[in-house]
ChimeraX commands (.cxc) that place a marker at each C-alpha (Angstrom):
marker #1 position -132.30,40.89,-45.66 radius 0.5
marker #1 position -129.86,38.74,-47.75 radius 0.5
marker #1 position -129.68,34.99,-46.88 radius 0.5
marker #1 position -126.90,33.96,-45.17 radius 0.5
marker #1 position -125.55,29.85,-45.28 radius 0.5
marker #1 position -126.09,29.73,-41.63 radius 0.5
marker #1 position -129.84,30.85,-42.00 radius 0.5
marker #1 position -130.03,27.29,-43.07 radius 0.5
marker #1 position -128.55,25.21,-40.41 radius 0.5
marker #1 position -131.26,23.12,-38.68 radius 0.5
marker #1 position -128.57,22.24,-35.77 radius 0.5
marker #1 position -125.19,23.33,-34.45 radius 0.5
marker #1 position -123.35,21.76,-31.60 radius 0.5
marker #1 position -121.90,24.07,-28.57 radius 0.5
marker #1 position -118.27,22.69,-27.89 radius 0.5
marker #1 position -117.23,23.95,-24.25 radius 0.5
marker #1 position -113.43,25.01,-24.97 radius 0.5
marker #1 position -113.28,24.35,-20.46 radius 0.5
marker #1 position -115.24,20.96,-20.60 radius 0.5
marker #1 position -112.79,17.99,-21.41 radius 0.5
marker #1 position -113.81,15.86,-25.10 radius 0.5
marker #1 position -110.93,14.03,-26.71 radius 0.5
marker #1 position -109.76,14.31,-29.97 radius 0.5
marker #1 position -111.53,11.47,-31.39 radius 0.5
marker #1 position -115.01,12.44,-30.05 radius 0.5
marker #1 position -114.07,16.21,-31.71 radius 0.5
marker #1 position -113.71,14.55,-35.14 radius 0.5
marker #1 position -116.92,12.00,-34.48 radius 0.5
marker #1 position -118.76,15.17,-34.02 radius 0.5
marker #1 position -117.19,17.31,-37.07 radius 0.5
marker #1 position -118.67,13.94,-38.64 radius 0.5
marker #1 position -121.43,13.17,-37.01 radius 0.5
marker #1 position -124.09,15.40,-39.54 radius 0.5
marker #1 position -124.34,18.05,-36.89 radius 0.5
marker #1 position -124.69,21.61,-39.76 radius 0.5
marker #1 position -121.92,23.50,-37.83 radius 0.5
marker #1 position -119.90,23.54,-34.84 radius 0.5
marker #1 position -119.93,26.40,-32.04 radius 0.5
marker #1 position -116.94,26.70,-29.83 radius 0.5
marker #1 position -118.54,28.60,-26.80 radius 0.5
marker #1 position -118.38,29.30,-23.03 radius 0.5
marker #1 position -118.88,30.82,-20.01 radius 0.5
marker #1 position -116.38,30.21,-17.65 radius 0.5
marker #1 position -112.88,29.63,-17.60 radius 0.5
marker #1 position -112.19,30.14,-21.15 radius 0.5
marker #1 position -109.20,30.66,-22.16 radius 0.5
marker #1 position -106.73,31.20,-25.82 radius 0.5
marker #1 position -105.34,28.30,-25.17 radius 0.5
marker #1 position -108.41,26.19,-24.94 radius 0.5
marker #1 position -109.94,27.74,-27.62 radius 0.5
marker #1 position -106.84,27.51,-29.59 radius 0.5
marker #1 position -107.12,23.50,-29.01 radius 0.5
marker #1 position -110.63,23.12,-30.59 radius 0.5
marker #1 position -109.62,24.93,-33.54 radius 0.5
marker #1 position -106.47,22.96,-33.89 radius 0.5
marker #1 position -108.29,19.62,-34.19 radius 0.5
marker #1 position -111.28,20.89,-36.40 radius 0.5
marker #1 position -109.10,22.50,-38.68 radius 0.5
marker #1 position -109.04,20.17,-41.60 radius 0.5
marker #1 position -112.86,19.29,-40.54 radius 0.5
marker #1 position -115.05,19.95,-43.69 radius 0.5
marker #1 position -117.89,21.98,-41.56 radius 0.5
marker #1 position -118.38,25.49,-40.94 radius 0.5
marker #1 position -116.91,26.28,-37.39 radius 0.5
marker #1 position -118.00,29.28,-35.72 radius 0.5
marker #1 position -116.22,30.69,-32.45 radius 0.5
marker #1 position -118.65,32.46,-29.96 radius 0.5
marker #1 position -116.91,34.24,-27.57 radius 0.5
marker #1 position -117.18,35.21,-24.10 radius 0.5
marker #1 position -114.86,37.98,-24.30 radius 0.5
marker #1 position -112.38,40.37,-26.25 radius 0.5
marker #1 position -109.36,38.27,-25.52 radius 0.5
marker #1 position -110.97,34.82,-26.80 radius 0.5
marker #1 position -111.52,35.81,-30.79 radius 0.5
marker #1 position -109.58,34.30,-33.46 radius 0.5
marker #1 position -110.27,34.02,-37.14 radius 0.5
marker #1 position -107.86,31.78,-38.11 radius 0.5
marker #1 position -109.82,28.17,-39.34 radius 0.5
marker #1 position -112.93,29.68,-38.47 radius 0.5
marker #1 position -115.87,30.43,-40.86 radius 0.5
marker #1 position -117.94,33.56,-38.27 radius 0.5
marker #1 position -117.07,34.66,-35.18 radius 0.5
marker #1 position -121.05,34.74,-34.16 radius 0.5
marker #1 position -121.12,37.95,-31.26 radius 0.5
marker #1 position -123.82,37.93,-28.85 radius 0.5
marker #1 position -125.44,41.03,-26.54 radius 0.5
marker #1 position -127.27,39.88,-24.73 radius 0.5
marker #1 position -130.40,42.31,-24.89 radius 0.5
marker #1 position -131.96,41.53,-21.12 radius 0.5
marker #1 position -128.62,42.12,-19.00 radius 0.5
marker #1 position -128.96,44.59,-16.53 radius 0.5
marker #1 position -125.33,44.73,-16.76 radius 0.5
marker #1 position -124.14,46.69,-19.85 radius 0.5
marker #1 position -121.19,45.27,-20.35 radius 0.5
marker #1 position -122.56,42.01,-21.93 radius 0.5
marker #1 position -124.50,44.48,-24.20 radius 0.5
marker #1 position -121.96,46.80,-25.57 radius 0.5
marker #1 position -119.11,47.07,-23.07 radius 0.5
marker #1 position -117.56,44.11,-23.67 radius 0.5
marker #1 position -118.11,45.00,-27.58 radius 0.5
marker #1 position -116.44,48.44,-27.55 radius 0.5
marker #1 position -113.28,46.73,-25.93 radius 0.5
marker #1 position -113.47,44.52,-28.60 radius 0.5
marker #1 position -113.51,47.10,-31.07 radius 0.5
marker #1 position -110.56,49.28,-29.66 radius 0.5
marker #1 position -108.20,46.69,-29.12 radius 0.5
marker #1 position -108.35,44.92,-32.42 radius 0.5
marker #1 position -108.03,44.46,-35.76 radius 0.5
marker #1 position -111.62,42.98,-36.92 radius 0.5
marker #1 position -111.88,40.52,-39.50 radius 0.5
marker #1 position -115.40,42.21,-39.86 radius 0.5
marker #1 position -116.78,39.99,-43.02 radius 0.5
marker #1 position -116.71,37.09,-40.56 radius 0.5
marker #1 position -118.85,38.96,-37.97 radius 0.5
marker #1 position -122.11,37.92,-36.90 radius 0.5
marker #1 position -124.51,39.88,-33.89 radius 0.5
marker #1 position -126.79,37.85,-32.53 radius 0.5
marker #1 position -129.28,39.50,-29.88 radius 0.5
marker #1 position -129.47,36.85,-26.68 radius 0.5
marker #1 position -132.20,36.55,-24.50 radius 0.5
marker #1 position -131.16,34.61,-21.71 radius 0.5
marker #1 position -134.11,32.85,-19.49 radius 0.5
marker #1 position -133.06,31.01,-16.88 radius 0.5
marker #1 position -131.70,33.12,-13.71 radius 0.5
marker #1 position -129.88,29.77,-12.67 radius 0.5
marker #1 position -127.62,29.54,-15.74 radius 0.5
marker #1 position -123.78,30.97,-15.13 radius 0.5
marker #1 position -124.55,33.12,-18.15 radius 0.5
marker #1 position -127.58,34.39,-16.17 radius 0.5
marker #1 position -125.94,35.05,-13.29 radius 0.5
marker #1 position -123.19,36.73,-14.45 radius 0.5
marker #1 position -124.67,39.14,-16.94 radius 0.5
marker #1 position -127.69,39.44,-14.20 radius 0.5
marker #1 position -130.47,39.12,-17.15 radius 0.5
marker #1 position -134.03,39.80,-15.84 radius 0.5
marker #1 position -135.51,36.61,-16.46 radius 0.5
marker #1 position -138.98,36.98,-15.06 radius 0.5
marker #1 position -140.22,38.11,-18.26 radius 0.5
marker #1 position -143.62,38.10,-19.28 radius 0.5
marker #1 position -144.88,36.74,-22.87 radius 0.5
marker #1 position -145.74,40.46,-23.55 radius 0.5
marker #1 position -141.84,41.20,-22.29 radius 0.5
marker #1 position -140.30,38.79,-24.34 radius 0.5
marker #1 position -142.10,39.42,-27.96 radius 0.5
marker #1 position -140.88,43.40,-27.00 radius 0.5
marker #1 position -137.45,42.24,-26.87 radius 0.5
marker #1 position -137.70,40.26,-30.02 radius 0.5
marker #1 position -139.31,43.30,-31.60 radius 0.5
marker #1 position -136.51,45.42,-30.73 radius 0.5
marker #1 position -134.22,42.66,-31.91 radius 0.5
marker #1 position -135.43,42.02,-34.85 radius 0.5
marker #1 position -137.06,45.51,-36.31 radius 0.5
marker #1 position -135.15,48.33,-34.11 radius 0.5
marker #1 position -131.82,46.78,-33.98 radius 0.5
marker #1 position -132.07,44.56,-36.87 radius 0.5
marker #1 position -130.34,41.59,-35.57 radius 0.5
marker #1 position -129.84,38.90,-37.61 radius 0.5
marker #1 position -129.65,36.34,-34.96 radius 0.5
marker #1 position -132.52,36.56,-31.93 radius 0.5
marker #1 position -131.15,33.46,-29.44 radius 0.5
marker #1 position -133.56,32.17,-26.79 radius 0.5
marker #1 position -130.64,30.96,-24.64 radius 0.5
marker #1 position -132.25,28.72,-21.72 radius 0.5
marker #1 position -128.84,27.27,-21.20 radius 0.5
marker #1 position -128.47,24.26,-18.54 radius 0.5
marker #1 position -132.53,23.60,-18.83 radius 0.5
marker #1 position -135.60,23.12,-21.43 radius 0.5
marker #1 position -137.55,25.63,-22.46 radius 0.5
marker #1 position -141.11,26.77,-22.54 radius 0.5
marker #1 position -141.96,25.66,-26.35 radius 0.5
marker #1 position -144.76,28.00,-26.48 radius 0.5
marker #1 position -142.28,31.01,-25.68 radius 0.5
marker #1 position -140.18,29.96,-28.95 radius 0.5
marker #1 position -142.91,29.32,-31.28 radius 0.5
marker #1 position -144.75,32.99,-29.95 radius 0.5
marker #1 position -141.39,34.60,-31.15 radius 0.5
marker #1 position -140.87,32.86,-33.84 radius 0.5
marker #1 position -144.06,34.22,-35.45 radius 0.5
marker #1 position -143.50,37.43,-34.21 radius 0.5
marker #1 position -140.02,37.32,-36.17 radius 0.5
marker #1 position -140.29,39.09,-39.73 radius 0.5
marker #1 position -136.08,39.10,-40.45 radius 0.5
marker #1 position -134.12,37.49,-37.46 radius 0.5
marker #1 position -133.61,34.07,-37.72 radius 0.5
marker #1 position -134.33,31.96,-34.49 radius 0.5
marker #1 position -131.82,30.01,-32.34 radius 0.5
marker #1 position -132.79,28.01,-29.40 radius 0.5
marker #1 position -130.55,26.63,-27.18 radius 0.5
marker #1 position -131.13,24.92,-23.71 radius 0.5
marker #1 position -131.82,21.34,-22.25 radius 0.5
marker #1 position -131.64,19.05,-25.01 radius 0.5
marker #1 position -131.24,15.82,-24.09 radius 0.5
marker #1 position -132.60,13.49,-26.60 radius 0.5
marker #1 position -135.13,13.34,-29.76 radius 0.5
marker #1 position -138.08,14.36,-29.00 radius 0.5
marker #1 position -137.12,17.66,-27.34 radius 0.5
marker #1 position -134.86,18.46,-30.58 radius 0.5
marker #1 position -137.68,17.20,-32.58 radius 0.5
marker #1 position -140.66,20.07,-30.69 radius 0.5
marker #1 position -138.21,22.79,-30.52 radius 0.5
marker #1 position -136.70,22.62,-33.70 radius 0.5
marker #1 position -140.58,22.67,-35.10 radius 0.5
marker #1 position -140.65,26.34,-33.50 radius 0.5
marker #1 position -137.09,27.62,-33.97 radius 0.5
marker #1 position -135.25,27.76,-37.02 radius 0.5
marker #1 position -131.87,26.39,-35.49 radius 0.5
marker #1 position -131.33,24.54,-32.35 radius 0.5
marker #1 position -127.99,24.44,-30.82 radius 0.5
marker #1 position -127.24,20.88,-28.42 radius 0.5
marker #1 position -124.20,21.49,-25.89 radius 0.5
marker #1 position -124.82,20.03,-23.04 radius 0.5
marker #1 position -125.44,16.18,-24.00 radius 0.5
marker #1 position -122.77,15.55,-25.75 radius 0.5
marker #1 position -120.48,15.99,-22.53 radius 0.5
marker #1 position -123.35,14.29,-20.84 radius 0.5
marker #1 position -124.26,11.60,-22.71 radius 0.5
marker #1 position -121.84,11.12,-25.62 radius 0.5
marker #1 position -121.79,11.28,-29.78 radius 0.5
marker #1 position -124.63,8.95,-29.86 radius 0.5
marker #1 position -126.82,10.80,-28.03 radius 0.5
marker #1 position -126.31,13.85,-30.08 radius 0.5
marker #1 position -126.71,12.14,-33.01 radius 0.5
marker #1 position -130.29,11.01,-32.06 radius 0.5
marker #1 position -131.03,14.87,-31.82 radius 0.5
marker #1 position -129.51,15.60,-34.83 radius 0.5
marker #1 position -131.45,12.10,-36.94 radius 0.5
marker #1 position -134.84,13.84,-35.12 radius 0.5
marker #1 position -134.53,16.73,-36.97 radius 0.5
marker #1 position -133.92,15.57,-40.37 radius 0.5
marker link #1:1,2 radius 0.2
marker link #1:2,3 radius 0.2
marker link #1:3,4 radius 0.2
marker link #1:4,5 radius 0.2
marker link #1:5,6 radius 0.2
marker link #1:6,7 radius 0.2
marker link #1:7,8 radius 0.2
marker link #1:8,9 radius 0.2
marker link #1:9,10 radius 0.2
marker link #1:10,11 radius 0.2
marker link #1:11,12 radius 0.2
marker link #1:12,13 radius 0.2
marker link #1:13,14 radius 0.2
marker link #1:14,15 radius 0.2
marker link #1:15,16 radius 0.2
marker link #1:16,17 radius 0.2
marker link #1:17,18 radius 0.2
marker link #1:18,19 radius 0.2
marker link #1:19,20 radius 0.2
marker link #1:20,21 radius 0.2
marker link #1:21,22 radius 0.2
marker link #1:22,23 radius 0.2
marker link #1:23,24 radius 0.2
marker link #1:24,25 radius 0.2
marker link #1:25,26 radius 0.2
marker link #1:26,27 radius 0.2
marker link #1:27,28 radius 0.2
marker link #1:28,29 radius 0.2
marker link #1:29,30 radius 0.2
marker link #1:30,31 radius 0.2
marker link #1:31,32 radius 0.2
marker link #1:32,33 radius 0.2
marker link #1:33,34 radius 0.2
marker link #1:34,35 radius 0.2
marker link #1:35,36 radius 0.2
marker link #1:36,37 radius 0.2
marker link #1:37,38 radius 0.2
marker link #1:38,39 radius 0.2
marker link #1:39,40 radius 0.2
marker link #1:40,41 radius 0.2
marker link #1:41,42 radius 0.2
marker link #1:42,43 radius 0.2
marker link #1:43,44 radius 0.2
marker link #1:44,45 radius 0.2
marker link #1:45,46 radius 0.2
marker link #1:46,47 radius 0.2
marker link #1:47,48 radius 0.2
marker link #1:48,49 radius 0.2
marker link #1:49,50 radius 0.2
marker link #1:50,51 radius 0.2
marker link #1:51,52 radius 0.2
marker link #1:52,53 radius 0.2
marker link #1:53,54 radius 0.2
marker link #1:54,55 radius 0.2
marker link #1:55,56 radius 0.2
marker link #1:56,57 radius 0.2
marker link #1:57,58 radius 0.2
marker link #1:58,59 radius 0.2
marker link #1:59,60 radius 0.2
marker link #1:60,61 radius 0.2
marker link #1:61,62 radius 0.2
marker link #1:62,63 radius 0.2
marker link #1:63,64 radius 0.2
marker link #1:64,65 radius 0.2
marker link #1:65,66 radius 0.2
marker link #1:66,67 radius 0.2
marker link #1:67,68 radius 0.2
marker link #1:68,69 radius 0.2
marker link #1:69,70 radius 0.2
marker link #1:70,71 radius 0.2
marker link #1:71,72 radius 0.2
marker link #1:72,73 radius 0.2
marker link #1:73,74 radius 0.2
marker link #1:74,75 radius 0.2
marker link #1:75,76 radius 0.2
marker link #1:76,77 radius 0.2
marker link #1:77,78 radius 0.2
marker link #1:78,79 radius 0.2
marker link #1:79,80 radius 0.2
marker link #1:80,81 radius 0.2
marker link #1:81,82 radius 0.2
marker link #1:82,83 radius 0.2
marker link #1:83,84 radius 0.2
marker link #1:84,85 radius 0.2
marker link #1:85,86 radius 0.2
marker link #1:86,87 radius 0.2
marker link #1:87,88 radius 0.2
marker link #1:88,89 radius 0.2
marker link #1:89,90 radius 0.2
marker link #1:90,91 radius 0.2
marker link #1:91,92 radius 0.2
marker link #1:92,93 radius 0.2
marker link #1:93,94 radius 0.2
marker link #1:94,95 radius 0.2
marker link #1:95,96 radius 0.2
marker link #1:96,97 radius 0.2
marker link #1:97,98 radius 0.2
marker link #1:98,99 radius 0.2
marker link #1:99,100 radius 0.2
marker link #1:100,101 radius 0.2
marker link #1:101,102 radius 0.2
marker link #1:102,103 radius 0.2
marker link #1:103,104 radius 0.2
marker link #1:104,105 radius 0.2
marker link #1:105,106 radius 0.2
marker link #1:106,107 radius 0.2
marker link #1:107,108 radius 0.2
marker link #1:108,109 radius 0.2
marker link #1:109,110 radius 0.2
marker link #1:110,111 radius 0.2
marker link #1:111,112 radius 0.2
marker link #1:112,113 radius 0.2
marker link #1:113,114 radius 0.2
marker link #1:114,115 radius 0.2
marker link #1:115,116 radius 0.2
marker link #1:116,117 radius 0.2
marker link #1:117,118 radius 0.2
marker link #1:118,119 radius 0.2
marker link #1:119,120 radius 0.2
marker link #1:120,121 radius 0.2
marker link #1:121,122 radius 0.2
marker link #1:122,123 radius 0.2
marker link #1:123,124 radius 0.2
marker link #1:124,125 radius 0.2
marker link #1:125,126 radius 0.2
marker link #1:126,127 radius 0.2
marker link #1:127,128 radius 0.2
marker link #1:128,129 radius 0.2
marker link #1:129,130 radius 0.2
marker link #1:130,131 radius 0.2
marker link #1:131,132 radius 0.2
marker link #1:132,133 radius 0.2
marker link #1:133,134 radius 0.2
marker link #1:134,135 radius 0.2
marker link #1:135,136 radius 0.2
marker link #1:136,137 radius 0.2
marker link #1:137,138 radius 0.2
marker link #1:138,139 radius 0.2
marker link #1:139,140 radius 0.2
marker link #1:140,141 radius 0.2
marker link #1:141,142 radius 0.2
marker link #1:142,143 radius 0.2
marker link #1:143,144 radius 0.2
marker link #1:144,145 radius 0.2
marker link #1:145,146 radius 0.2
marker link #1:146,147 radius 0.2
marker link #1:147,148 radius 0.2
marker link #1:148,149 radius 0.2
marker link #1:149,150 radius 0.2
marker link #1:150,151 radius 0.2
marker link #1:151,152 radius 0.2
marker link #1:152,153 radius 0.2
marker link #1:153,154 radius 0.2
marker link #1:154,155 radius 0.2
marker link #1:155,156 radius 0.2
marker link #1:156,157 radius 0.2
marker link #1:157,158 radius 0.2
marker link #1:158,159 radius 0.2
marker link #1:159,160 radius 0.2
marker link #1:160,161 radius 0.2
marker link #1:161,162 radius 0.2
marker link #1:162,163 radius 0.2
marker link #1:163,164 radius 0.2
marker link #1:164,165 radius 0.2
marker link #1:165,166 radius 0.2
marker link #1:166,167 radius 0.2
marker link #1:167,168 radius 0.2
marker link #1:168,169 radius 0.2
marker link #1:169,170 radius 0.2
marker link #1:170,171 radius 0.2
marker link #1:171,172 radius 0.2
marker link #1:172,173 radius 0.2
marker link #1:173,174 radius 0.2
marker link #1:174,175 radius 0.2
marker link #1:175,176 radius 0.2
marker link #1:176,177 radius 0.2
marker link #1:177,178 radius 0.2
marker link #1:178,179 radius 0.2
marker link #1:179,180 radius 0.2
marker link #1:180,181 radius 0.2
marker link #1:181,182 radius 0.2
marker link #1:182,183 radius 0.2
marker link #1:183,184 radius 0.2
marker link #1:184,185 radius 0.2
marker link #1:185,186 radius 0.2
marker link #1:186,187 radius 0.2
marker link #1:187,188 radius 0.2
marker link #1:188,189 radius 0.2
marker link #1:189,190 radius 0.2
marker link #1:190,191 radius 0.2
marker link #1:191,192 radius 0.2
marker link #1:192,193 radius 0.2
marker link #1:193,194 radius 0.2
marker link #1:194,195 radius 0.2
marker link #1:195,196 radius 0.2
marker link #1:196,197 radius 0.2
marker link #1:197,198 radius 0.2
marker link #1:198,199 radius 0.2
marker link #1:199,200 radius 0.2
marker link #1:200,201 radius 0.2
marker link #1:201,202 radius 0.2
marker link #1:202,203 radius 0.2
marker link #1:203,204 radius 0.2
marker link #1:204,205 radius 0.2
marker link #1:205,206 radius 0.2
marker link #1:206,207 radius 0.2
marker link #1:207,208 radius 0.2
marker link #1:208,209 radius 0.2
marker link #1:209,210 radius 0.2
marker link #1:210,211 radius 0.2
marker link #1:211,212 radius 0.2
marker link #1:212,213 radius 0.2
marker link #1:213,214 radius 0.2
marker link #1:214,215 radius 0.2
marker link #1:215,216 radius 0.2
marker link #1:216,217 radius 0.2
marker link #1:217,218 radius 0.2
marker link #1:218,219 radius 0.2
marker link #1:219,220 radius 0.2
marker link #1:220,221 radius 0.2
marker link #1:221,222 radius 0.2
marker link #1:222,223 radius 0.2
marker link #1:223,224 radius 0.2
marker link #1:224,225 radius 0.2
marker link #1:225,226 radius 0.2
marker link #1:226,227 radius 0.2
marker link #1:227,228 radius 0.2
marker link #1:228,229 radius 0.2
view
């Protein structure tokens, strides 16, 4: 599988186009040696909001991806990949190809920016959880399937471990990551400081840090990102 520039990034940071950051802590992040930035979210997004990030980051020198959560929230204007995930354990279709062949019907696809990326969501208490309904109560036999499927069936080139809201089991993300032969690994889910970014980004090829920075601030997410390097 050919090598992509984002198979290299050691650490992206989620920006919540609902969750309120001003302009100045947009740009200290675009600076703040983070690889890439992710605008991404559950709830409540909306054109508008998404159209804000993008606005800012525009003239940002860093690749900026937009993940979205729907059909209606894609633009390619300013943006480097529009990273799209299906989320492989929903019991609810739609979030694995519904939402996709909308998507597909309804628009004109800038398709050399496209990216698939196979989620496996893990925590039943995260709004992505719930509203997909993933079956989370997977065993470690379960979850190297799905990664198999991923990775060799469907031939992702993204496999996400998504524990969103909470940290992870670090055993779970180094098991897949050696059972990986061509995805490349994302974690994301309850980083909060160094030594968390430090363990999981020993096992995962990318992490992805959302959460602190409306949490805790720039600094903070700059400790995760100084861990890593």
């Amino acid at each position: 599988m050919e090598k992509k520039p984002w198979s290299n990034w050691r650490h992206i940071t989620k920006l919540d186009p609902d969750k309120p950051l001003s302009r100045e802590d947009i740009l200290r992040v675009a600076e703040s040696g983070t690889d890439a930035i992710m605008i991404s979210g559950t709830q409540n997004v909306t054109m508008e909001k998404v159209n804000r990030l993008v606005s800012v980051l525009r003239d940002c020198q860093i690749p900026k991806i937009i993940e979205p959560s729907g059909p209606g929230h894609v633009t390619y204007n300013g943006i480097d990949y529009v990273f799209v995930p299906s989320v492989i354990n929903a019991r609810d279709t739609t979030w694995v190809t519904g939402k996709h062949v909308q998507w597909i019907k309804n628009s004109v696809i800038e398709w050399e920016k496209v990216v698939s990326e196979a989620y496996l969501i893990l925590n039943p208490n995260s709004a992505v959880g719930r509203i997909t309904r993933s079956k989370t109560n997977l065993s470690m036999e379960e979850i190297l399937a799905y990664a198999t499927l991923a990775d060799r069936y469907f031939k992702f080139p993204i496999f996400y471990i998504e524990y969103s809201g909470t940290y992870g089991n670090s055993d779970v993300v180094k098991a897949v990551k050696g059972n990986l032969k061509n995805s490349t690994l994302f974690y994301g889910g309850g980083i909060t400081d160094g030594e968390k970014a430090r363990e999981m980004s020993s096992h995962a090829d990318t992490i992805i840090v959302g959460n602190l920075l409306y949490e805790q601030g720039v600094e903070k997410l700059k400790e995760t990102i100084d861990a890593i390097r």
